[in-house]
NUZA-490945 format. One record per residue (C-alpha): residue in three letters; x, y, z. Coordinates in steps of 0.2 Angstrom, whole numbers, plus 2048, in hexadecimal, padded with zeros to 3 digits. Each point is the difference from the previous one (the first is absolute). Layout:
% NUZA-490945
AlaXYZ...
***
This chain:
% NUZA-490945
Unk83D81B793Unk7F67FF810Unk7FF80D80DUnk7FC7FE813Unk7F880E80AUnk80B80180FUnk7F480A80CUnk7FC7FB80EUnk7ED806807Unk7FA7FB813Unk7F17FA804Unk7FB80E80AUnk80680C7F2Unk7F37F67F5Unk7F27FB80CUnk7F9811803Unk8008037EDUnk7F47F07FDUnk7F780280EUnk7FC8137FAUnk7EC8017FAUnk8038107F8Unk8037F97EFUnk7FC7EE7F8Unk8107F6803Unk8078007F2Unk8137FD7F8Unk8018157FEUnk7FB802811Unk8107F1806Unk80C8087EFUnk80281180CUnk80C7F680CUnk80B7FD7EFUnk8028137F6Unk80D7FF7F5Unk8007EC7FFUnk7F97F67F1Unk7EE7FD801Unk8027EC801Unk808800812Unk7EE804804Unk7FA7F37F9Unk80D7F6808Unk7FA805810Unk7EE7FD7FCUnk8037EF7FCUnk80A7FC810Unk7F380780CUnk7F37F67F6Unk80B7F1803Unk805805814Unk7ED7FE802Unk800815803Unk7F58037F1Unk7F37F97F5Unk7FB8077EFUnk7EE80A802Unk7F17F37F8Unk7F6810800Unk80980E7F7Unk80C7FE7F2Unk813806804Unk7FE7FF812Unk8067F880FUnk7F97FC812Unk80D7FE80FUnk7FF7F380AUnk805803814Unk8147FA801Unk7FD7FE812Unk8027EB7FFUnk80F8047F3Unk80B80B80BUnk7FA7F4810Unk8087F37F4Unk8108097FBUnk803805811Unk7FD7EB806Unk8107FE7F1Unk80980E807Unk8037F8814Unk7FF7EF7F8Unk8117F6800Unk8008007EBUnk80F8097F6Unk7F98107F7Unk8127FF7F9Unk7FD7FB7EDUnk8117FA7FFUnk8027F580EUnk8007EC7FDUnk7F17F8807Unk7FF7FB810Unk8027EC804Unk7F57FA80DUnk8067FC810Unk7FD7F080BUnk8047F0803Unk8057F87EDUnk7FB7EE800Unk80B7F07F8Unk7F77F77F5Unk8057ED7FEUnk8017F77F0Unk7F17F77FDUnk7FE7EC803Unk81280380AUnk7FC7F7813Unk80E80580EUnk7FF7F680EUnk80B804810
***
């Protein structure tokens, strides 16, 4: 059986965690935003913000991770939010609206 981590972490809960130069960013420093949960939600997380372009694994030091600034990603998100596209996962795709054009049989000539 599979299990799905059902939490839900902001952005701004997380940013000020990977931008924190206390520590080396490390999965520990992110696995405190998930007490009690299993240990691979973290990883989980750690692979999305790699993929979302929020993170990149450190070349210099083993285990580690650098942020990258989301300022171009929320700029982005926010463009999606006002945009005219459905968040709705359900909904049907949209058809595209304008003028739909008759096509005639080819090698047909009409003549009025």
């Amino acid at each position: 059986n599979v299990i799905f981590s059902k939490a839900w972490v902001a952005l701004g809960q997380l940013d000020p965690l990977l931008a924190s130069e206390d520590k080396p960013l490390t999965s520990g420093v992110i696995r405190e935003l998930f007490r009690g949960k299993s240990v691979n939600t973290t990883g989980f997380l750690i692979a999305a913000l790699i993929s979302e372009g929020l993170l990149k694994i450190d070349d210099e030091v083993k285990r580690t991770y650098k942020r990258i600034d989301p300022t171009e990603y929320v700029k982005g998100i926010q463009e999606l939010i006002e945009s005219d596209i459905s968040l709705n996962p359900d909904a049907p795709p949209e058809k595209k609206k304008g003028k739909k054009e008759t096509k005639k049989p080819k090698g047909e000539v009409h003549e009025e």
